[in-house]
DRENFIDO-898103 format. One record per residue (C-alpha): x, y, z. Coordinates in steps of 0.05 Angstrom, whole numbers, padded with zeros to 5 digits, always signed. Example, Ala and Ser with C-alpha at 12.3 -4.5 7.8 and 13.67 -1.06 7.14 Angstrom:
+00246-00090+00156 +00273-00021+00143 
This chain:
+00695+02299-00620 +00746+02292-00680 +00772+02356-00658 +00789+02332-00587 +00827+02272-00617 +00868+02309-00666 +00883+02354-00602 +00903+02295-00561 +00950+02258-00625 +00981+02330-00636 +01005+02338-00552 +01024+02258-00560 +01074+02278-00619 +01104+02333-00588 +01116+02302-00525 +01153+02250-00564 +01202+02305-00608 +01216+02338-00525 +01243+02268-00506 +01281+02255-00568 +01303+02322-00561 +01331+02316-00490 +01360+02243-00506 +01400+02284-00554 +01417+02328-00515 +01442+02275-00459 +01474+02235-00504 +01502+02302-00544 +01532+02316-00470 +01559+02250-00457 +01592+02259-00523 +01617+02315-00513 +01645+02298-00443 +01676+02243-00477 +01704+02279-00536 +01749+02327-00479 +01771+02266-00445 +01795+02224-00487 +01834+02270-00530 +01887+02236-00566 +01868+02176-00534 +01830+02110-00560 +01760+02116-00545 +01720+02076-00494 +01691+02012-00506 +01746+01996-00570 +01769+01930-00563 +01814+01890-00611 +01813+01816-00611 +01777+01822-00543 +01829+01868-00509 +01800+01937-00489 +01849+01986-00515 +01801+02049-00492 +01840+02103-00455 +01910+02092-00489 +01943+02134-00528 +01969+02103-00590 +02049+02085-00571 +02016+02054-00497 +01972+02015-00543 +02021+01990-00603 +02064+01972-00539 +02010+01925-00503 +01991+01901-00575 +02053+01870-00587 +02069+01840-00514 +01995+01819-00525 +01988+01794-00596 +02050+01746-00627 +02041+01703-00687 +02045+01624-00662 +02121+01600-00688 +02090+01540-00716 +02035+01502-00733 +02017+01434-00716 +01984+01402-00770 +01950+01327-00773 +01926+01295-00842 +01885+01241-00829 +01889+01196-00892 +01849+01121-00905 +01912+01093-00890 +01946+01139-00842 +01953+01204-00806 +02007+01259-00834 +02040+01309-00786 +02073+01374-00814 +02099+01427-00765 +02101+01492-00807 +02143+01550-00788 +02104+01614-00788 +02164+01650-00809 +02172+01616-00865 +02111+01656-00904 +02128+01720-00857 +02063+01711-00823 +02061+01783-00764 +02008+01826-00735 +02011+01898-00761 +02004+01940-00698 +02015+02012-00727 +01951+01993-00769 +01911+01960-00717 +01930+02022-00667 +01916+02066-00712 +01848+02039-00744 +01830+02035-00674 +01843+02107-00646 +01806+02131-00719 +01753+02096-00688 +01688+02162-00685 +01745+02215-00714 +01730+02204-00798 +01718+02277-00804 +01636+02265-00812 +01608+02303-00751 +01550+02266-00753 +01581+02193-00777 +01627+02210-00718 +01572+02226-00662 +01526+02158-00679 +01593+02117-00675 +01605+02155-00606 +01534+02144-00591 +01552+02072-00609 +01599+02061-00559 +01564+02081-00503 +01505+02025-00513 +01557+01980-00543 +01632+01956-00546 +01657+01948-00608 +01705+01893-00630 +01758+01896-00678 +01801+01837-00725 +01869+01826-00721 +01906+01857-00795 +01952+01788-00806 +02004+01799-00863 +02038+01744-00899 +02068+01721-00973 +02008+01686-00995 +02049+01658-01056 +02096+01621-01001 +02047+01600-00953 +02015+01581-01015 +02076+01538-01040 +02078+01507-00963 +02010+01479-00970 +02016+01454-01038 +02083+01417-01005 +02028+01375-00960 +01982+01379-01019 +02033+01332-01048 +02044+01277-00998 +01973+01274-00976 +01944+01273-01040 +01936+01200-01073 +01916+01200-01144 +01865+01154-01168 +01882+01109-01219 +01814+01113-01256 +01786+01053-01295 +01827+01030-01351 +01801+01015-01425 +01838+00972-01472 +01830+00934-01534 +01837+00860-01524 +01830+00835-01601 +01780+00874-01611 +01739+00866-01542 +01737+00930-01503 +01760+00907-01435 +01751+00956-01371 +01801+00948-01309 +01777+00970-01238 +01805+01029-01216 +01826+01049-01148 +01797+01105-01107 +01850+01176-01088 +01841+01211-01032 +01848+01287-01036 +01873+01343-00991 +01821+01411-00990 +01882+01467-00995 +01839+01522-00982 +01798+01500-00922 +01872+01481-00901 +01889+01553-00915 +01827+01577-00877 +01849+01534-00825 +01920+01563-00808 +01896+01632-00809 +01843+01623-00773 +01891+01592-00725 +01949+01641-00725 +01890+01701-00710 +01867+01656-00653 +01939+01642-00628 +01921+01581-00622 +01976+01522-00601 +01928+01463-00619 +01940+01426-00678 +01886+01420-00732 +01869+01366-00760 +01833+01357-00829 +01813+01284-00868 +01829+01281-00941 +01763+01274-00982 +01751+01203-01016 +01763+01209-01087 +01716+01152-01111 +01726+01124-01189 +01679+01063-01178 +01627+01047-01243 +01566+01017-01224 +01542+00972-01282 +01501+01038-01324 +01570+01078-01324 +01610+01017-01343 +01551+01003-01404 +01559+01073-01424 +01637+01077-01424 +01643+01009-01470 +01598+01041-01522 +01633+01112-01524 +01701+01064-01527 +01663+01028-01589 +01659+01101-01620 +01725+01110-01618 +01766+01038-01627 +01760+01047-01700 +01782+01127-01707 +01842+01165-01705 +01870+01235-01682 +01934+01278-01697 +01955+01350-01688 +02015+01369-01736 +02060+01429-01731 +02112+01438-01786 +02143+01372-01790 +02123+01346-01726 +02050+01294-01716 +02031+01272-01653 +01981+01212-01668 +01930+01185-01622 +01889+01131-01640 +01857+01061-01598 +01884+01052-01530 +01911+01123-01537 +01848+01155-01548 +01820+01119-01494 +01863+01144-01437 +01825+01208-01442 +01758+01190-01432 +01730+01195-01372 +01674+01147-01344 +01656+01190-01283 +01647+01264-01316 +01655+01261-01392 +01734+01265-01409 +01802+01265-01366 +01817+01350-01372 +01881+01342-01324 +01906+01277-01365 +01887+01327-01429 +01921+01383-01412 +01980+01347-01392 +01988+01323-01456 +01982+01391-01486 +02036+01420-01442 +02079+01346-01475 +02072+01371-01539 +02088+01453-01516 +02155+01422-01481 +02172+01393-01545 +02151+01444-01595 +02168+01501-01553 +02229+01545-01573 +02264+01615-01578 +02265+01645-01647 +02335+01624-01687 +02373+01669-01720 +02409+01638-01788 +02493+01619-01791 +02521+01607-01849 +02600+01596-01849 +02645+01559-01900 +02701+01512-01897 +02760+01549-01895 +02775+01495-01963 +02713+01514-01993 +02710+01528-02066 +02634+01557-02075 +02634+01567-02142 +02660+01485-02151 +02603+01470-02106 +02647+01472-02034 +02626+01459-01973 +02585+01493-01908 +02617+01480-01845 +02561+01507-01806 +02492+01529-01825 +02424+01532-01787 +02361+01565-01819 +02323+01628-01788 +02268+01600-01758 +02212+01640-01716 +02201+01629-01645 +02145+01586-01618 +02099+01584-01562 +02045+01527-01560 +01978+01557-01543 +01969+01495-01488 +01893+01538-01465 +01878+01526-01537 +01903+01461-01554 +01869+01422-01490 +01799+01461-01514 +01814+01434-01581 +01836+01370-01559 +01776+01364-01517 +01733+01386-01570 +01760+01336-01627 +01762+01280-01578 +01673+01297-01576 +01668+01306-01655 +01699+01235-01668 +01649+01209-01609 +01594+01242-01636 +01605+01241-01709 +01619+01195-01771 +01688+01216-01776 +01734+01161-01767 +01808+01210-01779 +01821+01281-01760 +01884+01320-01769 +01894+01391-01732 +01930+01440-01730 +01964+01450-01665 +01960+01524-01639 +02022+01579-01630 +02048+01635-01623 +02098+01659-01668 +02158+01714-01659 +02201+01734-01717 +02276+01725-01715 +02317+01784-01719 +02349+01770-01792 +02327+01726-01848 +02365+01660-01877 +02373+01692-01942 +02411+01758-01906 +02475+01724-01891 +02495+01690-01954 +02488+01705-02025 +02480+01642-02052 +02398+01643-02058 +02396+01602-02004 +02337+01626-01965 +02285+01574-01945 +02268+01499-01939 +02248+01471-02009 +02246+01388-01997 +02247+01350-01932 +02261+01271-01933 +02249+01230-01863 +02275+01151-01848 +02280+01116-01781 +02320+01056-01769 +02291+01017-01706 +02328+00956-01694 +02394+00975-01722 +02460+00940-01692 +02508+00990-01663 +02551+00990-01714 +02499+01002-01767 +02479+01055-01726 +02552+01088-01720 +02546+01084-01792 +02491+01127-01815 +02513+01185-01776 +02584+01181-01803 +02555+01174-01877 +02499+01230-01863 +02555+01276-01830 +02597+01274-01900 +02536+01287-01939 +02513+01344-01898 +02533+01419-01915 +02540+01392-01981 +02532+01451-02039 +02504+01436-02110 +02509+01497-02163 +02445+01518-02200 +02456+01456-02261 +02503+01421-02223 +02487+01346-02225 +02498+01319-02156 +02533+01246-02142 +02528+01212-02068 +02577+01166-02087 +02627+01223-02111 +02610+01266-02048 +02609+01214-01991 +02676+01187-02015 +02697+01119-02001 +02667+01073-01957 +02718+01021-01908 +02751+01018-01847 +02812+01063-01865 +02756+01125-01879 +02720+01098-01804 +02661+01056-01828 +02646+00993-01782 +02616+00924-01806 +02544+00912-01807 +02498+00886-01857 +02497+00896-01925 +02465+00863-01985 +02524+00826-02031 +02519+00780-02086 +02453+00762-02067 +02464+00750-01997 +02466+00791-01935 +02526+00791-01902 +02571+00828-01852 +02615+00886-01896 +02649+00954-01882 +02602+00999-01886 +02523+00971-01877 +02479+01031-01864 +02497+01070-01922 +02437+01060-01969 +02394+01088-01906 +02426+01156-01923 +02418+01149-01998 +02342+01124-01990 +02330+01191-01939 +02365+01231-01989 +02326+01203-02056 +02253+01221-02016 +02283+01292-01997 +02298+01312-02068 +02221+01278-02089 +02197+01320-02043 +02234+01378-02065 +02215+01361-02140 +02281+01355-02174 +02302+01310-02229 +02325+01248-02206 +02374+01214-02255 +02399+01155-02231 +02367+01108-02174 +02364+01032-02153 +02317+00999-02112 +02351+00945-02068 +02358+00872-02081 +02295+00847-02031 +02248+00891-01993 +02278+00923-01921 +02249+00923-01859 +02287+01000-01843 +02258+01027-01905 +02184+01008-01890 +02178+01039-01822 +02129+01094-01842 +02132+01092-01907 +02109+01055-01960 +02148+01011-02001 +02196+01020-02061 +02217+01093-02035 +02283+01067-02024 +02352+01081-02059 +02408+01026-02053 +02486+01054-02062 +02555+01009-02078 +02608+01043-02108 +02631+01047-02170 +02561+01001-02194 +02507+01036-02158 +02501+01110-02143 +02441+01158-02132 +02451+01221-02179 +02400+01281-02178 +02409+01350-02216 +02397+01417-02186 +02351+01443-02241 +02340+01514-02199 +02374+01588-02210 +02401+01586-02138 +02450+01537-02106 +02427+01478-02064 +02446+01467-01985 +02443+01391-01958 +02421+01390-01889 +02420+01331-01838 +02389+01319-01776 +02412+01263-01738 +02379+01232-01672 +02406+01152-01655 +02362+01159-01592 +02300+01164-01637 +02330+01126-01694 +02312+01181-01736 +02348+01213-01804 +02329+01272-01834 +02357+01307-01885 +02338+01384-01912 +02343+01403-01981 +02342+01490-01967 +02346+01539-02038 +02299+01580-02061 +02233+01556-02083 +02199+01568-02157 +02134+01547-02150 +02139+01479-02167 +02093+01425-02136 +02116+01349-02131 +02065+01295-02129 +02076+01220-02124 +02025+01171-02123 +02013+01108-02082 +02061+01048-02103 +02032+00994-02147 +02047+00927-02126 +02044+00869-02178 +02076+00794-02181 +02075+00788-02104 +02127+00721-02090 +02125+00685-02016 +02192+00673-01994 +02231+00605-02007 +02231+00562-01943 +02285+00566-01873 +02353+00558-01893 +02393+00517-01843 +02461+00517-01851 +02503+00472-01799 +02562+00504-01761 +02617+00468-01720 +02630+00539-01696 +02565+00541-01661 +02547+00497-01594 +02501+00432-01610 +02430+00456-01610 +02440+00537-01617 +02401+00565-01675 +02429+00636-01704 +02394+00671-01750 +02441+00711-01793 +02378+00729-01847 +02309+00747-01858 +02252+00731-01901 +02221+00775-01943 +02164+00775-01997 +02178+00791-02074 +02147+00838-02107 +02150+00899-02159 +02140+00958-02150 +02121+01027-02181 +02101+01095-02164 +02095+01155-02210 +02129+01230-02195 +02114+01287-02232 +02129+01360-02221 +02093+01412-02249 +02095+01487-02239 +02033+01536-02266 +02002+01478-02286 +02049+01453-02328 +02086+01388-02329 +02163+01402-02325 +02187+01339-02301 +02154+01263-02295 +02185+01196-02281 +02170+01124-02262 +02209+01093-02218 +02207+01013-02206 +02230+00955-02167 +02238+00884-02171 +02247+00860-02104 +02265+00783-02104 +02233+00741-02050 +02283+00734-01994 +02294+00668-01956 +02305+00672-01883 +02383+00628-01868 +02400+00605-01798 +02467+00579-01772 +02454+00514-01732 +02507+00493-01681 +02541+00420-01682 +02599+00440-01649 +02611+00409-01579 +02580+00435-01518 +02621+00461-01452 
């Protein structure tokens, strides 16, 4: 019995190899038949984008591909927005959208001819049961059609303008926001190839997705405790000279209710700071007046220090932005100071290569601003800081501003403004001045040389106070009052400004060689603190009945101290106290009795 069955299963099996066998056979046939036909010709059944091409030989078929295939001219496109519906008409041409027929052709007569017999006679065998379909090869500059849709990008997009913190007193307060709308560039994308394959005249048309910013009352709980964390603290990334400070409100405008913190509004203010930090390395000039007596001191007509080149790492800054915005959230820290990230590249020559003088690197740096100045106070400072600048003091030379900024009235250019005169401020040739002395008399503290001779002013001065502390000021009126300092180093001294009246800024550069010394001064002690006397009033016929001028300011009395000592290995090589006696000021106002028009 189990012999008959194997007999029976053994004739079943080979009866199956015979008809595979003569399938193979048929279809080997029918392969062959169709390998002698089409010779140099497509093969059957081939069609691209639904268009048989089987039968042609490859110049019939590139022909008939390109009366067949052509890219649309344009494209119609519709954005519908909330408010409205955008139309843009885009030129194919201008992303050099085409159809590559030599490849398509090609491709297509390659079609059961790789070279793999057998890879070659299933594709054949393929073709008979079924046609096969090929894509369209579209070529165009995806950078430009790329810059095209971020063109529409732009005036479909609407921003939102997310919820607003602020500090009202100290209340945290939280403004609505408004919801954006934004445009999906690559489904757009999708969308006009997909089109210019289909050769396809209708427009598309795509809806902007709803941007939504609204807080429901858990987010809005939530975002005024995280503001809590933060009302109190402070944040500031420093590069050389330069802080960028963020504290409050500031520190606010990066958090973000919805998903943690505001990346984009982040890394836009990283790319801020790169635009102003940025720069190519600086090679160092250093030219004389012609006049110039260098061994007397002289003069440097032009002169700029070697400085590297920078590149703010902006990848790095918005991760460490990011990440110091968390720590003060999340931590006790109520201040942080960073450092911000770069990339350095060396300038070809150093300062000290082009002069002789031991001039080689910055050794003191002194900063004032002047908010609020009148014009011609203004005009002042600049001309004053120009005539100090370039300024040379010999190793043991005692330097005098007086002596070296000459004198001071309208025949040498100065304009009136305000100065401080027999104990009352009034208009005089020259007001302004003692803003270059006081930014000079902080450059050589922070440099560390001997100061020998220094006034405070008369009453304490709004200018002098911005940013710094007070009694850091130096008041100059020649021939009384001048601001002396002595160059106590082996190599000669260079006086640098740098001027900016659109930032109200003065800076001036002490550059030399350094020795190791380290300058130190302490916080100013402030004793015998005086209120002011009460409003002057003064009447004036000059002035129309009822107009009030104020002509000066109140200010609190006080002295002053702070200590400054230098040291270098530990030692003590120079120390000094300085002090002021500021008087309490009394505020004066003109008031008019004259007639009225």
């Amino acid at each position: 019995m189990n012999k008959a069955r194997k007999l029976i299963k053994t004739k079943r099996r080979f009866m199956v190899i015979i008809a595979v066998l003569l399938c193979l056979l048929v279809l080997s046939g029918s392969a062959s038949i169709i390998l002698a036909f089409y010779h140099a010709k497509i093969y059957p059944n081939i069609f691209i984008s639904d268009k048989s091409f089987g039968g042609l030989g490859q110049e019939e078929a590139k022909n008939i591909y390109r009366e067949k295939f052509a890219v649309p001219e344009k494209i119609n496109i519709e954005v519908a927005t909330q408010k409205e519906k955008l139309n843009f008409e885009l030129e194919t041409n201008t992303f050099k959208a085409s159809f590559n027929a030599d490849k398509d052709v090609y491709d297509a007569y390659l079609y059961g001819r790789e070279g793999n017999i057998f890879y070659d006679l299933k594709n054949l065998v393929e073709l008979i049961a079924k046609r096969q379909n090929r894509q369209l090869s579209l070529e165009y500059d995806n950078g430009e059609l790329e810059n095209q849709i971020s063109v529409i990008i732009g005036q479909a997009n609407i921003e939102p303008i997310y919820p607003k913190i602020s500090l009202s007193v100290s209340e945290i307060v939280i403004s609505d926001g408004e919801n954006g709308e934004k445009l999906n560039g690559e489904e757009l994308k999708t969308n006009i190839l997909n089109a210019i394959l289909k050769r396809s005249q209708d427009k598309i048309i795509i809806n902007t997705e709803i941007m939504s910013v609204a807080l429901d009352s858990n987010q809005r709980e939530v975002l005024i405790e995280r503001a809590q964390k933060l009302k109190e603290k402070s944040l500031s990334f420093t590069f050389e000279f330069e802080e960028f400070h963020y504290s409050k409100d500031k520190l606010f405008l990066f958090l973000n209710p919805l998903d943690s913190y505001h990346l984009e509004v982040i890394k836009k203010e990283s790319e801020s700071i790169a635009e102003k930090l940025n720069r190519d390395p600086q090679n160092p000039t250093f030219t004389f007046l012609p006049t110039g007596e260098v061994g007397e001191g002289g003069r440097v007509q032009e002169f700029a220090p070697a400085k590297p080149g920078v590149k703010v790492k902006t990848e790095e800054l918005t991760k460490l932005f990011t990440e110091s915005i968390k720590e003060l959230e999340t931590t006790e820290e109520t201040s942080l100071i960073k450092k911000i990230p770069v990339e350095e590249s060396p300038p070809e020559f150093a300062t000290e290569d082009v002069n002789n003088l031991g001039i080689k690197e910055l050794i003191g740096r002194g900063t004032s601003t002047f908010r609020g100045s009148i014009a011609s106070r203004v005009y002042n400072i600049g001309l004053a800081s120009s005539r100090i600048s370039g300024a040379l003091v010999k190793p043991g030379e005692v330097f005098s501003f007086n002596a070296t900024l000459g004198e001071v009235d309208k025949i040498t250019g100065y304009k009136e403004a305000y100065i401080i005169q027999d104990g009352q401020t009034v208009l005089g040739d020259g007001g302004g001045v003692c803003q270059v002395s006081t930014t000079l008399f902080r450059a050589v503290l922070d440099a560390g040389l001997p100061v020998l001779e220094r006034r405070a002013h008369s009453y304490r001065v709004g200018y002098y106070e911005q940013g710094w502390p007070v009694g850091f000021d130096a008041t100059v009126y020649n021939p009384t009052t001048d601001f002396k300092f002595k160059n106590d180093t082996d190599s000669h001294i260079l006086i640098q400004r740098i001027y900016n009246p659109n930032t109200s800024s003065l800076i001036f550069e002490l550059y030399g060689t350094k020795d190791g010394r380290i300058a130190t001064t302490t916080k100013p002690v402030i004793t015998d603190v005086q209120a002011p006397p009460e409003d002057l009033y003064i009447d004036d016929p000059n002035l129309p009945s009822g107009q009030i001028k104020q002509i000066d300011y109140k200010a609190w009395g006080s002295k002053v101290s702070f200590y400054y000592e230098v040291s270098r290995g530990g030692e003590i090589i120079y120390s000094k106290t300085f002090y002021s006696n500021y008087q309490p000021w009394q505020a004066k106002f003109l008031r008019g009795t004259g007639a009225t028009n």
